[in-house]
C-alpha positions as CSV (number, residue, x, y, z in Angstrom):
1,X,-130.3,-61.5,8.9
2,X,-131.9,-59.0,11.7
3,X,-129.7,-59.0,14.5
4,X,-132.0,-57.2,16.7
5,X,-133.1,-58.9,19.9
6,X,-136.3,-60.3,18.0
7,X,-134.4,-61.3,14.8
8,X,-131.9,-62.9,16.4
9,X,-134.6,-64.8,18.1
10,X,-136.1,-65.9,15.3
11,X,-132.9,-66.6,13.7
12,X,-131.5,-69.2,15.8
13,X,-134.6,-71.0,17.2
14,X,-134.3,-73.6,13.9
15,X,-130.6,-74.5,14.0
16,X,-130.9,-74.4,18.0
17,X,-133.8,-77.3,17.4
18,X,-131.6,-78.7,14.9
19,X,-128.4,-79.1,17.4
20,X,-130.8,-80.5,20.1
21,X,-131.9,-83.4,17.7
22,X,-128.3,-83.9,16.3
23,X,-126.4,-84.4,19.6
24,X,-124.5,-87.0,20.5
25,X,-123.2,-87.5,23.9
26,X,-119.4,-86.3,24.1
27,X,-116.7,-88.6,25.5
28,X,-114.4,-85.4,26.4
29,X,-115.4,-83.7,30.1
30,X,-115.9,-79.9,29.6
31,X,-113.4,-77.7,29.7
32,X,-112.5,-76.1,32.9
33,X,-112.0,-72.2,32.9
34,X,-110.6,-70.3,35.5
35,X,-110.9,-66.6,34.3
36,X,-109.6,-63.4,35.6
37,X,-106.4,-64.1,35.9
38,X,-103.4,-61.4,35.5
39,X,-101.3,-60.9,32.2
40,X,-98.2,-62.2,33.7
41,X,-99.8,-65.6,34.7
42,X,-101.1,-65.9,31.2
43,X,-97.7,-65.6,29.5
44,X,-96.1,-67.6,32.0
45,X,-98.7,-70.6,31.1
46,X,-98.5,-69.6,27.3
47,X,-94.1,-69.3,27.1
48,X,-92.4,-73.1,27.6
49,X,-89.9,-72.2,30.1
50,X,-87.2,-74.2,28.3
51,X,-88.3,-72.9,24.7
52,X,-85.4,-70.2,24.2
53,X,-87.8,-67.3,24.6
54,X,-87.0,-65.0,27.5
55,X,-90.3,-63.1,28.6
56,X,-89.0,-58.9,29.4
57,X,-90.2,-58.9,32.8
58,X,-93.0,-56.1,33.7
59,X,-93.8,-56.0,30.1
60,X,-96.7,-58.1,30.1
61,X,-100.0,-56.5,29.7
62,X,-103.5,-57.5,29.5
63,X,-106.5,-55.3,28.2
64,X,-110.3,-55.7,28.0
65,X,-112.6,-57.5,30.7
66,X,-111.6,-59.4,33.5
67,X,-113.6,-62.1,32.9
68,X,-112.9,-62.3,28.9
69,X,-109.6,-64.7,29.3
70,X,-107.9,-66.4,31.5
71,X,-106.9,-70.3,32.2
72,X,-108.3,-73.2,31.2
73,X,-107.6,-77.4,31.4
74,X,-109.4,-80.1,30.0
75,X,-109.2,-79.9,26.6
76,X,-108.1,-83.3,25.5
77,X,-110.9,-85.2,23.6
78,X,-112.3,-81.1,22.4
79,X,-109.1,-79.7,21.2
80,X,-105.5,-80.6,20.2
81,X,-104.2,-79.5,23.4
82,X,-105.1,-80.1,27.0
83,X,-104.6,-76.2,28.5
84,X,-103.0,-73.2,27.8
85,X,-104.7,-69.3,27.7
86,X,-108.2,-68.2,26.2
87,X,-108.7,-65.1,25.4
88,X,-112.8,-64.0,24.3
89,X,-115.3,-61.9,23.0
90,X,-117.3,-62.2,25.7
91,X,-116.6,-64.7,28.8
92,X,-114.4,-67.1,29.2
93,X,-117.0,-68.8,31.0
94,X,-119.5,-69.8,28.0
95,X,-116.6,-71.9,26.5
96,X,-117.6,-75.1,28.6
97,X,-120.0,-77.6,26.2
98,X,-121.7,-78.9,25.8
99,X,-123.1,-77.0,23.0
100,X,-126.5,-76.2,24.0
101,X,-127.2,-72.9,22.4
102,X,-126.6,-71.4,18.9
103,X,-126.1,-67.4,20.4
104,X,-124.1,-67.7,23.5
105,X,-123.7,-64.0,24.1
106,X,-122.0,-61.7,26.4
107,X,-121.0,-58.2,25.8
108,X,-118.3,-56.7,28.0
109,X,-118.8,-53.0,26.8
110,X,-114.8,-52.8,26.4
111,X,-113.8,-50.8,23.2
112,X,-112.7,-51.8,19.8
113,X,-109.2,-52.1,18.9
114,X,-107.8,-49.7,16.1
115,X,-105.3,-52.8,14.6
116,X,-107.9,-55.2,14.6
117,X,-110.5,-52.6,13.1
118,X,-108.3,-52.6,10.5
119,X,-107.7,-56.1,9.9
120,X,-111.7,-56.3,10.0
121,X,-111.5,-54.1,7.2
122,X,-109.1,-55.4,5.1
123,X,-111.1,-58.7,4.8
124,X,-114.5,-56.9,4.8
125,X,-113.1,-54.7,1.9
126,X,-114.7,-51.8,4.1
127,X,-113.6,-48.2,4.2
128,X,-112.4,-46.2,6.9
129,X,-115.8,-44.2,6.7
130,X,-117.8,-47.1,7.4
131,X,-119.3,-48.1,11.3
132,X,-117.5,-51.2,11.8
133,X,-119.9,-51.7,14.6
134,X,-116.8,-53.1,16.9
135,X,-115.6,-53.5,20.5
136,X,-115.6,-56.4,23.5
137,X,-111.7,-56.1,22.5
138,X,-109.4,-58.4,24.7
139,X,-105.7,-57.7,24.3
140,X,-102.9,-59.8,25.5
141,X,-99.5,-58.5,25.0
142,X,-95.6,-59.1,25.9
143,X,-92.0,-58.4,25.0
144,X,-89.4,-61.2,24.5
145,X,-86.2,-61.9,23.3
146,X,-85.3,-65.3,21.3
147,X,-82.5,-67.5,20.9
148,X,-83.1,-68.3,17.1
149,X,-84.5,-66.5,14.9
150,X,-88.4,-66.8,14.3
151,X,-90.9,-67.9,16.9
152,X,-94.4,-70.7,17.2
153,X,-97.3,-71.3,19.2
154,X,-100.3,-73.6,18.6
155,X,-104.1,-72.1,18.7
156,X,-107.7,-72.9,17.7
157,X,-110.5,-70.2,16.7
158,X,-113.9,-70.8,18.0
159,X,-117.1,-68.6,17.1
160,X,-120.7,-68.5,17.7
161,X,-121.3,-66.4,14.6
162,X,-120.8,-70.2,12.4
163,X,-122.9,-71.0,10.5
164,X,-125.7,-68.6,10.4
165,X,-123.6,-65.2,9.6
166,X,-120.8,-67.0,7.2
167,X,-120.2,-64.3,4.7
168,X,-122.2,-61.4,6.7
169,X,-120.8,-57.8,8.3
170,X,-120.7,-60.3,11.6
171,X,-117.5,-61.4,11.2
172,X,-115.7,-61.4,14.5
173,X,-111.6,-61.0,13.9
174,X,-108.4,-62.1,15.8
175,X,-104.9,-60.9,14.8
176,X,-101.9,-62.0,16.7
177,X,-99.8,-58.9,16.1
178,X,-95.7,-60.0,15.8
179,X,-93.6,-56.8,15.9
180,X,-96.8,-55.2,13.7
181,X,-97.4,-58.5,11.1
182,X,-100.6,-60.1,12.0
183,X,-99.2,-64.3,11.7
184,X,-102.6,-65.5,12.3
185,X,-102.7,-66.9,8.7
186,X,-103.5,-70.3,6.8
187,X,-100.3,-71.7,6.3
188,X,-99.2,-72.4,2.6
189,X,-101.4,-68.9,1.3
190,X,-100.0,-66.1,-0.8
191,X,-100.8,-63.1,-0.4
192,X,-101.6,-64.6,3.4
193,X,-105.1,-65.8,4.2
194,X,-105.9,-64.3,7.6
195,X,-108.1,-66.4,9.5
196,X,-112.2,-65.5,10.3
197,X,-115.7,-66.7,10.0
198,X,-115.7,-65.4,6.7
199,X,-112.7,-67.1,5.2
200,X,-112.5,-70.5,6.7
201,X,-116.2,-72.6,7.0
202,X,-117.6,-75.5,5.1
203,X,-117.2,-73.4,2.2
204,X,-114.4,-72.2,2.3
205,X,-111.0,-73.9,3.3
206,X,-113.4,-76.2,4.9
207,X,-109.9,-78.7,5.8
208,X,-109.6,-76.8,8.3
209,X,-113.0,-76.1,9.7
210,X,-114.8,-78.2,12.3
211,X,-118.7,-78.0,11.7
212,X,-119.8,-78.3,16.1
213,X,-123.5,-77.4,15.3
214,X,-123.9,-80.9,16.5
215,X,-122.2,-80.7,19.7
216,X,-119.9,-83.5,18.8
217,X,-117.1,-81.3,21.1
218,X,-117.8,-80.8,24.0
219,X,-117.2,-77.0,23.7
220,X,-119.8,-74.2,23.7
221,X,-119.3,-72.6,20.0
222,X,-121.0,-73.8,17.1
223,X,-117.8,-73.9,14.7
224,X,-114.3,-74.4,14.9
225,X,-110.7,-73.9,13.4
226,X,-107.5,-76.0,14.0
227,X,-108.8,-79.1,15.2
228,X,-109.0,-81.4,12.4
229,X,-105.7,-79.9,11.2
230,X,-103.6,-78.5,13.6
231,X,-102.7,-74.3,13.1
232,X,-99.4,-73.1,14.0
233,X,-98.8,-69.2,14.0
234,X,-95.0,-68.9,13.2
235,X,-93.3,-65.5,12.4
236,X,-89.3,-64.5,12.0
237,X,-88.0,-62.4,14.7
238,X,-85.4,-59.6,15.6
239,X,-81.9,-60.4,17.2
240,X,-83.2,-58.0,19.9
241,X,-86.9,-57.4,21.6
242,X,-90.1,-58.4,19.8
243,X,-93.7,-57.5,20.8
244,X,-96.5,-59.4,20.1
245,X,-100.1,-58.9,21.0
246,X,-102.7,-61.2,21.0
247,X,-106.2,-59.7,20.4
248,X,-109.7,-60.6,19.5
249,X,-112.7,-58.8,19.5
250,X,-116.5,-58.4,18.1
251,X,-117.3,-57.1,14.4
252,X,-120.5,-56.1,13.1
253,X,-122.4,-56.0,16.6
254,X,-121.7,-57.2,20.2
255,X,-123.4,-60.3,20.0
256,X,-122.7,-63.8,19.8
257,X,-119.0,-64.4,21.2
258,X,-116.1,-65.7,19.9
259,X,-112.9,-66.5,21.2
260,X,-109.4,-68.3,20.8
261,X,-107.6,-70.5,22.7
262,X,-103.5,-70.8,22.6
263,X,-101.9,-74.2,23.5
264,X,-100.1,-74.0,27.0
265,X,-96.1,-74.3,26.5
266,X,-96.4,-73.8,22.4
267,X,-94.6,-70.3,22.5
268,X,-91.0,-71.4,21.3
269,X,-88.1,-70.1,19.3
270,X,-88.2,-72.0,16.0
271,X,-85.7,-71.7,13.1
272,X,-87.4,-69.6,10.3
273,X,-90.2,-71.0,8.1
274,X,-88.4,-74.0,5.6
275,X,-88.5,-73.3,1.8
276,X,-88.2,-75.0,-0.7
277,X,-85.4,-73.9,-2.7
278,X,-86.0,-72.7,-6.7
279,X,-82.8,-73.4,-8.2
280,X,-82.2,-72.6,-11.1
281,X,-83.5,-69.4,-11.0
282,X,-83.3,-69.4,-14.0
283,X,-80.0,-71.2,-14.3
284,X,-77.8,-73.2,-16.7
285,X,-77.5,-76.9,-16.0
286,X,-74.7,-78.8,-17.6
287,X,-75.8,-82.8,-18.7
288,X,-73.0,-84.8,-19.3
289,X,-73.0,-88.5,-20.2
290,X,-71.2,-90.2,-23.3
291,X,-69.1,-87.2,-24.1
292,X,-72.6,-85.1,-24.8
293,X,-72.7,-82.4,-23.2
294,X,-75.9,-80.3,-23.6
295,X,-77.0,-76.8,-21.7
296,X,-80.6,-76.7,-20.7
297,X,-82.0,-74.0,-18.8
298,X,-84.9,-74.9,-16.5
299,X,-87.0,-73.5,-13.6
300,X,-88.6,-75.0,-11.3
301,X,-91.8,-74.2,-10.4
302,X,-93.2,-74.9,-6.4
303,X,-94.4,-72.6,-4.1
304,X,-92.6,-72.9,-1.3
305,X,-93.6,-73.4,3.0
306,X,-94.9,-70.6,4.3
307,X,-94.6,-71.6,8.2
308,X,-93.0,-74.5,10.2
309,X,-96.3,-76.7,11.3
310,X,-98.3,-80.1,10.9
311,X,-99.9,-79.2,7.8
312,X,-96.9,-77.7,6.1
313,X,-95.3,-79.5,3.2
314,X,-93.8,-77.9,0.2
315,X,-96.1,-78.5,-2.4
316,X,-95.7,-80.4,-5.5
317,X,-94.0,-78.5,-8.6
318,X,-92.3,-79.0,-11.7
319,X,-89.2,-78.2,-14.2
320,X,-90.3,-75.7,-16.8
């Protein structure tokens, strides 16, 4: 689809006509944002102060535009949480519902960022030769230390781009960077699904995708992931100090924002990811009963849990 100023006019004038006639009146107040504030404050609202993670002081960092993240309250009735940090492709402001346009658009003219370039390649399958068309970056970042050994914190990704540019170039990515791994993956997915327009929609890993073309949240953006099943980024940690970096940013033009929104007081230590364990592997198991004894040697086929969360359970296997 043309994604010039005319195309995109012509683009979204239908399904804009179509939101207004599908409607319904929201029961949830909108959102209230309150942008601009500094890195520190962000992490403070973000880190639970009794969660065994100790915040390095002076380390945290924000970087993009002002106005692209900040605070917000009010989420209960929208999203599964009722505050916590939002961090944007464009402003923080054009979160609020209700959902009254299909291209809510801002560009902040801030630059791309090379580690989520690259993760917009990796699930573009592009080449480092080609114009990613990238930038309106916003970068949150902080070092910690942890009393157990991996780390978790609750989020929801919200885009514009759905459901017009589903499987398009336009294909705005967020990464949350732990100690270099991006953990903003579907849980239960190997190799690890990471999370974008592309990859979860009604197509696609629709469980997890909430179609908002109707305005039935009360939240600007026309789709949305981790409300109808709660997403949990969890990643293991080192005995010392971790970094992690929150980002987002737009891909294939500057147009129509995206943004995602972390759950206030869900950064906690965690113990590691539970897995299931595959015993034998492949092992000798002894059955005795009635003076038989007979050696079988079995293996037992299950993927295990890939994260600690609400929609992690270790799936259903079977002796082989």
């Amino acid at each position: 689809m043309d994604r010039t100023p005319a195309g995109r006019l012509s683009g979204i004038l239908a399904p804009f006509a179509v939101a207004i006639l599908l409607a319904t009146p929201t029961a949830a107040n909108p959102i209230v944002v309150n942008p601009g504030v500094s890195a520190a404050a962000m992490v403070a609202n973000l880190v639970n102060a009794a969660s065994g993670i100790t915040v390095v002081p002076g380390s945290e960092t924000y970087v993009g535009a002002p106005l692209a993240s900040g605070l917000f309250t009010g989420g209960t009735g929208i999203l599964p949480f009722d505050a916590g940090v939002a961090l944007t492709t464009g402003r923080e402001s054009n979160i609020p519902g209700p959902n009254n346009r299909s291209n809510t658009t801002f560009s902040n003219g801030t630059a791309a960022d090379p580690n989520l370039d690259a993760v917009a390649r990796a699930v573009l399958n592009l080449g480092p030769a080609v114009n990613l068309h990238s930038g309106d970056a916003a970068l949150l970042s902080f070092q910690f230390t942890s009393t157990l050994p991996a780390v978790s914190f609750q989020y929801v990704f919200g885009s514009e781009e759905y459901n017009e540019f589903v499987n398009t170039q336009f294909n705005d990515v967020f990464a949350f960077f732990l100690n270099g791994v991006n953990i903003a993956v579907l849980p239960n997915t190997d190799p690890p699904v990471v999370i974008t327009v592309n990859s979860v929609h009604t197509g696609k890993n629709d469980a997890y995708f909430f179609n908002n073309i109707s305005g039935a949240r009360n939240i600007q953006y026309d789709g949305l992931v981790g409300v109808t099943i709660p997403l949990f980024a969890t990643g293991n940690v080192n005995p010392g100090v971790n970094t992690i970096v929150l980002g987002i940013e737009d891909v294939g033009d500057l147009t129509f924002d995206s943004g995602v929104m972390l759950a206030a007081n869900s950064f906690t230590a965690t113990t590691p990811p539970e897995v299931v364990p595959t015993v034998p592997e492949p092992g000798t198991w002894l059955f005795v009963g009635s003076g038989l004894a007979v050696a079988v040697r079995r293996k037992w086929l299950a993927l295990p849990c890939r994260a600690r969360n609400s929609s992690c359970t270790p799936r259903r296997g079977a002796w082989a």
